[in-house]
C-alpha positions as MATLAB code, in Angstrom:
seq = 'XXXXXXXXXXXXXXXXXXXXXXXXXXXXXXXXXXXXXXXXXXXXXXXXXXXXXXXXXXXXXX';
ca = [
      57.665    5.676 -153.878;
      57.687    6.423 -157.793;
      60.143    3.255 -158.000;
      58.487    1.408 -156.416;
      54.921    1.682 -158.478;
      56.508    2.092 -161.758;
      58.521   -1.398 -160.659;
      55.084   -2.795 -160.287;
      53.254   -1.746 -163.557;
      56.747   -3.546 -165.407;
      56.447   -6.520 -163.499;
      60.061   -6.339 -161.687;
      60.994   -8.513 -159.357;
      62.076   -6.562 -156.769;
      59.140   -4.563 -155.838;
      56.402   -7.850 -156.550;
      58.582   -9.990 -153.771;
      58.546   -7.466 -151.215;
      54.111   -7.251 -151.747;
      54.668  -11.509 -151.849;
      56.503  -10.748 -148.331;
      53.981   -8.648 -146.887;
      51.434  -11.078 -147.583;
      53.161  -13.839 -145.996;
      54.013  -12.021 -142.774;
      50.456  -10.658 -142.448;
      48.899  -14.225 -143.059;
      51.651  -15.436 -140.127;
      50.451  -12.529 -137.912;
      46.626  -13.579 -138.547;
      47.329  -16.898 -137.909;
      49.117  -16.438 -134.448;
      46.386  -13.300 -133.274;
      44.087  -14.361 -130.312;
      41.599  -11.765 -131.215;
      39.444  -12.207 -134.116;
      38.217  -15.638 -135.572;
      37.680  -14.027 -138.920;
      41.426  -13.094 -139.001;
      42.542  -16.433 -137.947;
      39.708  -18.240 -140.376;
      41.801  -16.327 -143.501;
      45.266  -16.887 -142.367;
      46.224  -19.966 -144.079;
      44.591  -18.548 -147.148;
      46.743  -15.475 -146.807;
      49.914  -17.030 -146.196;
      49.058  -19.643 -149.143;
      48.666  -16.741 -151.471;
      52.054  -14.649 -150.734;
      53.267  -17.795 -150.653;
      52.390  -18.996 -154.415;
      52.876  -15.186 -155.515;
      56.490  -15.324 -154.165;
      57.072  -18.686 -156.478;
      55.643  -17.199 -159.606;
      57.278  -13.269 -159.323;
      60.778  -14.969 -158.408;
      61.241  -15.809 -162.054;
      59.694  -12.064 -163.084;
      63.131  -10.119 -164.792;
      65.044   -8.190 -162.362;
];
């Protein structure tokens, strides 16, 4: 767990892709929910974000 936060405050590439991941898979899971309108309403915005994260933190340094 101490990796994995100190690989965030240095900007490493590992641990920011795995968050972009998240985000995408959450967004997906909003998006295909029959529950909640306010979940679905988000989900593109969701997946959009992880999705422009994971562009920008695959060039962070490994």
């Amino acid at each position: 767990m101490s990796n994995f936060i100190n690989g965030l405050l240095r900007l490493r590439r590992g641990p920011w892709e795995m968050v972009a991941t998240i985000l995408i898979a959450c967004g997906v899971v909003m998006l295909m929910q029959p529950f909640a309108m306010v979940l679905f309403t988000y989900s593109f915005l969701v997946t959009l974000v992880g999705t422009v994260m994971f562009i920008i933190v695959s060039h962070f340094p490994e």
